[in-house]
C-alpha positions, 0 to 999 in steps of 0.5 A, spaced: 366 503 210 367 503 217 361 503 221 364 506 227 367 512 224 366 518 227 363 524 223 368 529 221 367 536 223 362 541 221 369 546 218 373 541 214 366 537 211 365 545 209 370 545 207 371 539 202 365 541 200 367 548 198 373 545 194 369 542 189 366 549 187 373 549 182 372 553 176 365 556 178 368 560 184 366 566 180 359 565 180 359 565 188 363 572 188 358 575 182 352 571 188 356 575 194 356 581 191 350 582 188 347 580 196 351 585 199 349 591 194 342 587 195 342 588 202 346 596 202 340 598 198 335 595 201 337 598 208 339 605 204 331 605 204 329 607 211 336 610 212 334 616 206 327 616 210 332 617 216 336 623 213 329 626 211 327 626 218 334 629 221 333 634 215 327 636 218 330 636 226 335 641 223 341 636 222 344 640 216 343 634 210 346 636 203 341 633 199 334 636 198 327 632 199 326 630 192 333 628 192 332 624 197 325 620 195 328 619 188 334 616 191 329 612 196 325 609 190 331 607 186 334 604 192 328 600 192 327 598 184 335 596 184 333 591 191 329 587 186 333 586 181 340 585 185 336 580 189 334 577 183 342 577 181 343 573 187 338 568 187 340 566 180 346 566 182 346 562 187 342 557 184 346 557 178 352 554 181 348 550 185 344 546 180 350 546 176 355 543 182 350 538 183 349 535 176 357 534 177 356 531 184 351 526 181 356 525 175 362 524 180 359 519 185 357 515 179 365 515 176 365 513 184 360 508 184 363 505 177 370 505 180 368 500 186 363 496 182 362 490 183 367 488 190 365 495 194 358 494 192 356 487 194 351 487 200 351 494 200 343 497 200 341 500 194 336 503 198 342 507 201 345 508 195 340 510 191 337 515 198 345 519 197 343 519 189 337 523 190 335 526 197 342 527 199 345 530 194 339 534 194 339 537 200 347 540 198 342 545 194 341 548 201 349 549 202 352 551 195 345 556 194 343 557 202 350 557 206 356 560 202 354 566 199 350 568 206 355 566 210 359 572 205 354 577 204 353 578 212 360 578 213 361 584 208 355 588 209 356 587 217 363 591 216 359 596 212 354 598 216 360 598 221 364 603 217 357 607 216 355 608 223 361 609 226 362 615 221 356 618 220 354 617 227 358 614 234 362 608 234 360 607 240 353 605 237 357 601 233 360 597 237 353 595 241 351 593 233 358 589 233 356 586 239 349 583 237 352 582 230 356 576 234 351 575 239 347 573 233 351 571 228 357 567 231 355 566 239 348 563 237 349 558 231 354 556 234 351 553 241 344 551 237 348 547 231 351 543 237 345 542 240 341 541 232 347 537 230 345 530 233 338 530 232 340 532 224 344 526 223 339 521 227 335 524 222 339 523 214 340 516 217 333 515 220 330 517 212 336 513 209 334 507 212 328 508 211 329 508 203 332 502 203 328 499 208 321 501 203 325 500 196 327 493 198 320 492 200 318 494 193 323 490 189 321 484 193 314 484 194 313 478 190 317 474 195 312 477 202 307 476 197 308 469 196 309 467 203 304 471 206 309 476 210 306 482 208 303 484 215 309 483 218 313 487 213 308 492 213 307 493 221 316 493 220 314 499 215 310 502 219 314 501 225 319 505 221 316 510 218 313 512 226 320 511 228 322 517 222 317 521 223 319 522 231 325 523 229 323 529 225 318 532 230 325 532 235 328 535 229 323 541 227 321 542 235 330 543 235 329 547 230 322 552 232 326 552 240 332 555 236 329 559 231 325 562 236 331 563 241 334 568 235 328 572 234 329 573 242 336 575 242 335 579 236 329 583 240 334 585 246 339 586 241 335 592 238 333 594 244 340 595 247 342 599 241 336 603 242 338 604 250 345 605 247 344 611 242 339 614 247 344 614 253 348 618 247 344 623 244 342 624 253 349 625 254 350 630 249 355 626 244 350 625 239 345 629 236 337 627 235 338 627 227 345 623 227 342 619 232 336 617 228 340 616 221 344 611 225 338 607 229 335 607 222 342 603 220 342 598 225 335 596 226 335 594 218 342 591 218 340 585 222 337 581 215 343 578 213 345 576 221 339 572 223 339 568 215 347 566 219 342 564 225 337 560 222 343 555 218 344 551 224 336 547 222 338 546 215 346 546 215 346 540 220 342 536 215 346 538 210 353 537 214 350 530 215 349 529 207 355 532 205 359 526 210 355 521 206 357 524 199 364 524 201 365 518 204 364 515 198 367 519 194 373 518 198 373 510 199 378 507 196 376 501 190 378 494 191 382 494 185 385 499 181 383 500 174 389 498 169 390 503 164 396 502 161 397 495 162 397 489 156 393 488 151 392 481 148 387 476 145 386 470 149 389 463 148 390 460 155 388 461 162 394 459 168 392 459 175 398 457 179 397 457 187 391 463 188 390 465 194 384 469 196 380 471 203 375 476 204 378 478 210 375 472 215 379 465 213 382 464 207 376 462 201 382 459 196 388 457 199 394 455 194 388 453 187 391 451 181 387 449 175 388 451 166 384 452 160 384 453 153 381 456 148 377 450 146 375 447 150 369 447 156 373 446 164 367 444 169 368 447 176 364 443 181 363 443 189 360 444 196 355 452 195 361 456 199 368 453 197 370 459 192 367 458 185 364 465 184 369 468 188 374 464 182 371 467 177 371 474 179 378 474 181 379 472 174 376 478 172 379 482 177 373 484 180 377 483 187 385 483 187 388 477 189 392 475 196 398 471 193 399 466 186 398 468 180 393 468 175 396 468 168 393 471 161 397 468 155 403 468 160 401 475 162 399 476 170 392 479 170 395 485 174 399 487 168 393 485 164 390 492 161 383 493 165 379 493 157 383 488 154 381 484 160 374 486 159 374 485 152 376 478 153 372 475 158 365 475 159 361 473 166 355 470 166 352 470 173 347 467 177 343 473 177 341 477 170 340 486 172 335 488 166 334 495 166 327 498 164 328 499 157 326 494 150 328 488 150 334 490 144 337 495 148 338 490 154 341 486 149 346 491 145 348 493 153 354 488 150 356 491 144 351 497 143 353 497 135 350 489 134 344 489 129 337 486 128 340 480 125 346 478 131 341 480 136 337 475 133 342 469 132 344 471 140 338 469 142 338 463 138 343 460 141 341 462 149 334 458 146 330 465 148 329 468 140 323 464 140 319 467 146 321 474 146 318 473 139 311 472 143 312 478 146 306 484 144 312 487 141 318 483 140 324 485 140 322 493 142 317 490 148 320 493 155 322 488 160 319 492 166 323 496 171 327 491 175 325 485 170 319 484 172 315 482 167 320 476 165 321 469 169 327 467 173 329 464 167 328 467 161 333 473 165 337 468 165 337 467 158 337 474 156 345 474 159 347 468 157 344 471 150 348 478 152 354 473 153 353 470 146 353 478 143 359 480 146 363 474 144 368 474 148 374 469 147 373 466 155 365 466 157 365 465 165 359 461 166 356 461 173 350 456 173 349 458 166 342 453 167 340 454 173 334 457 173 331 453 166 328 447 165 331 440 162 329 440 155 331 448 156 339 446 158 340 442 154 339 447 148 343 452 151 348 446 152 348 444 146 349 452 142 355 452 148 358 446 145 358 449 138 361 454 140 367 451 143 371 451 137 374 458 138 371 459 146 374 456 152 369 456 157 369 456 164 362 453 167 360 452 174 355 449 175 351 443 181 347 440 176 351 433 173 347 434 166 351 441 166 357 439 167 357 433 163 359 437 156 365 439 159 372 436 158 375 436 164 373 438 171 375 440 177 373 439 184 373 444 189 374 443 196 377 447 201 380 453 197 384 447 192 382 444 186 383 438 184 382 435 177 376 430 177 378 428 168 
C-alpha cells in the first residue's frame, strides 16, 4: 500500500462506507423515522404549552386546555419510547455492519496472506481489527441517521412555522439551520480533520510499537534494552497524548464555537418575530407558538455540528479499513483450475523479483516423488523465495513451474495446498492446547496420528512431560515452548497433513545434533512415497538428500 497516498475525501469514504450498509438499509430508515417523530414529539411539548399561552392571549386555538396538556404528556411518553426506537436501531445495524467489517477484513487478510503481509506491523493490523473498526460505530450508529433526521425534522419545522406563523420567521430558522448545520461543520472538520488523522496514526503506531514490545520482551531482556525500549514507549506514548489534547482542545474550541453560534441565531429569531409582531404582520399569540418551534428545533442541528470531533477520526479509520479491503492480493486464488496428485516437480527457467533486482534469474531444477532434493547457498540467494513460489504465494516473473506437467497457475489453489506442505523457519502457535495446534493440518486426525506425527518430529515424548499432555496450552504466542520444540511441533503439523511434497526450510535449525538426527532419519523413512525439498546450511542436513542444488546468483546448479 503506498505510502504517500493522499487520503480520500471525506464525501466518497462516506460513501463507500454507506455502500457496505446493503441489505440492512431498512433498519437505517426505521432509525430516521423513528428520530424524526422522536424529535417532532419532543418540540410538539413546548410548542402545546405555547398554544396554551396564546389561548390565553386570545389567539382562537380549537383545542381545550386538558386537551392540550393530555396531548403534552403523550408527546412526551412517545418521546421515550421512540428514542429508544432510534437508538436501538442504530446500534443494531451498527454492531451487526461491524461483525461483517470484521469478517470481510479478514477474508481481506486470507486473500493476501502470506506476500502482502511480509513485514507489515501486526500491531497495525491488529489496531484496525479492534480500535479502528470500533470507532465506524460512531459513523454507522452516530452520523447517518443524525445526518437524516435533522434534514427532515428541519424541513418540517420549516413547513410549520411558515404556516401557522410567518415565513419570514421561517426563513431566519433556515438561515441559522445552515449556518449551524451546513457552514460550520463545514469550516471545523477542515480544521479537526488533520489533527484527526495525526491521531488514528499516532494511536496506530502506538499499538505496534507497544505489541511488538510485548512479544519480544524476552529479546529487550536478554540484552538489557529495556531502559531504551521504555524510554522510546514513553517518548511515544508522550508524543500520542500530545496529540490527543491538539485533538480535544480543536474539538472544545469547535464545540464552543457552535454553542455561540447557536446563542446569536436564536437571539436573531427572536429579534425577527418581535420586529414582526411590532409591525403588525403577526400576532403576540402566533408568535409565541412559532419562537416556541424555533427555539426547540435546534436539537438535531447542533448533534450535525458536533460531528466534525468524532467524523474526522472516524473518516480516518474508514480510509484504513478501506484500503485494505481495496488492496489487491498478490496472487489470485485458482478456483477452478486443475486437481492432481503429485508425481514430479519441473522448474524450467524461473525468473522472480520483489521489484529491486532480480532474486531468480532463469533457475531450473526436478524432483520426484521419492526422493529428497538438497538446496544450499549463501543466506539471500532465493531458496525461501523458491519454495513460496512453489507454492504460489508470489506469482512468478517468467518460467515455468510444473506440477505433473501441469504449470502451478493452472493448478487448483486447494489441489496445490493439499499437495505441498511448507515448513518454515518459524512456527506460529496459537494460545490453544497442544492438539489443536496440531489438528490445525487435518482437524479431523486422531488421538493416535497425532501421536505418531509427533513421533516422527521427535517432540511425543517431551510433550508427554508437559502438566497435561497433549490437552496442555502452549501460551499465547508460543511462549511457553523453545525455539526448538516449535520447530518440532511444525515439522509434526507437516508429518499430520501428509502431503505428498514437504517444502523443508531449515527443518532442523533450531534442534540439537542428537535431535536432527532423529528427525532425519524419520524424514528418510518417509521417502518412499514423499518427495522432499530440503533446504538447509548445516552439511549434516543435507547429507540425506539424493541430489542438491547449489544456488547462486538466481541459478541453481546440480552439485550430485
Amino acid at each position: 500500500m503506498a505510502k504517500t497516498r493522499q487520503r480520500r475525501p471525506g464525501a466518497v469514504i462516506m460513501a463507500r462506507l454507506i455502500a457496505l450498509v446493503g441489505s440492512l438499509a431498512w433498519v437505517i430508515l426505521l432509525a430516521v423515522l423513528g428520530g424524526v417523530f422522536g424529535f417532532l414529539a419532543a418540540m410538539a411539548v413546548p410548542v402545546l404549552g405555547a398554544l396554551g399561552i396564546a389561548k390565553v392571549l386570545g389567539e382562537p386555538v380549537a383545542l381545550s386546555y386538558p386537551q392540550i396538556m393530555a396531548l403534552a404528556v403523550a408527546c412526551g411518553a412517545l418521546r421515550g419510547g421512540l428514542r429508544l426506537w432510534e437508538q436501538y436501531s442504530n446500534h443494531y445495524i451498527a454492531f451487526r455492519l461491524l461483525a461483517a467489517l470484521r469478517d470481510r477484513i479478514y477474508q481481506a487478510l486470507r486473500l493476501l496472506c502470506p506476500a502482502k503481509l511480509e513485514g507489515r506491523q501486526k500491531g497495525a493490523i491488529l489496531s484496525m481489527l479492534t480500535a479502528d473498526i470500533e470507532t465506524l460505530e460512531i459513523f454507522y450508529a452516530h452520523t447517518i441517521s443524525p445526518i437524516c433526521i435533522a434534514v427532515l425534522t428541519c424541513l418540517a419545522v420549516l413547513l410549520f412555522v411558515g404556516l401557522y406563523a410567518s415565513w419570514y420567521l421561517a426563513l431566519a430558522a433556515l438561515l441559522g439551520f445552515l449556518l449551524i448545520g451546513v457552514a460550520l461543520p463545514l469550516v471545523t472538520g477542515g480544521r479537526l480533520r488533520p489533527s484527526g488523522v495525526a491521531y488514528r496514526r499516532e494511536f496506530s503506531a502506538f499499538n505496534g510499537f507497544f505489541l511488538d514490545s510485548v512479544k519480544g520482551v524476552r529479546e529487550i531482556v536478554l540484552h538489557n534494552a529495556g531502559p531504551a525500549r521504555a524510554q522510546e514507549v514513553d517518548r511515544r506514548s508522550q508524543r500520542l497524548q500530545e496529540q490527543t489534547v491538539r485533538t480535544r482542545r480543536a474539538s472544545a474550541l469547535a464545540a464552543g464555537a457552535t454553542d455561540l453560534c447557536v446563542c446569536l441565531c436564536l437571539a436573531a429569531a427572536l429579534l425577527a418575530g418581535i420586529w414582526l409582531y411590532l409591525a403588525g404582520q403577526l400576532s403576540l399569540g402566533r408568535m409565541v407558538v412559532g419562537m416556541a418551534a424555533v427555539f426547540g428545533s435546534f436539537g438535531p442541528v447542533i448533534a450535525i455540528s458536533a460531528l466534525p470531533g468524532n467524523l474526522t477520526q472516524t473518516l480516518a479509520s474508514g480510509d484504513r479499513v478501506l484500503d485494505l479491503l481495496e488492496e489487491q492480493p498478490a496472487v489470485t486464488p485458482v478456483e477452478h483450475g486443475t486437481d492432481f496428485s503429485f508425481q514430479h516437480l519441473d522448474v524450467r527457467d524461473l525468473t522472480f523479483s520483489y521489484g529491486e533486482g532480480s532474486v531468480l534469474r532463469g533457475l531450473s531444477l526436478t524432483a520426484r516423488r521419492g526422493e529428497i532434493v538438497g538446496l544450499i547457498g549463501p543466506s539471500g540467494c532465493g531458496k525461501s523465495t523458491l519454495l513460496k513460489l512453489l507454492l504460489r504465494f508470489w506469482e512468478k516473473d517468467g518460467g515455468q513451474i510444473l506440477y505433473n506437467g501441469v504449470d502451478v497457475d493452472e493448478c487448483s489453489t486447494k489441489s496445490l495446498l493439499d499437495n505441498a506442505t511448507l515448513v518454515s523457519q518459524s512456527t506460529y502457535l496459537f494460545d490453544q492446547t497442544v492438539a489443536e495446534n496440531l489438528r490445525l493440518a487435518k482437524p479431523s486426525a486422531t488421538q493416535q496420528e497425532l501421536e505418531e506425527a509427533c513421533r516422527k518430529a521427535s517432540i511425543h515424548d517431551f510433550i508427554l512431560t508437559l502438566p497435561q499432555g497433549y490437552q496442555t496450552r502452549v501460551g499465547s504466542l508460543g511462549d511457553r515452548l523453545s525455539a526448538g520444540e516449535r520447530q518440532r511441533l511444525g515439522l509434526a503439523r507437516a508429518f499430520l497433513h501428509d502431503g505428498p511434497l514437504l517444502l523443508l526450510d531449515e527443518p532442523t535449525s533450531n534442534v540439537d545434533s542428537l535431535n536432527e538426527s532423529i528427525i532425519l532419519q524419520a524424514i528418510s523413512r518417509h521417502r518412499q512415497d514423499k518427495c522432499i525439498l530440503l533446504v538447509s546450511h548445516r552439511a549434516s542436513t543435507i547429507a540425506i538428500a539424493d541430489r542438491v542444488y547449489d544456488i547462486r546468483d538466481g541459478v541453481a546448479q546440480q552439485m550430485r
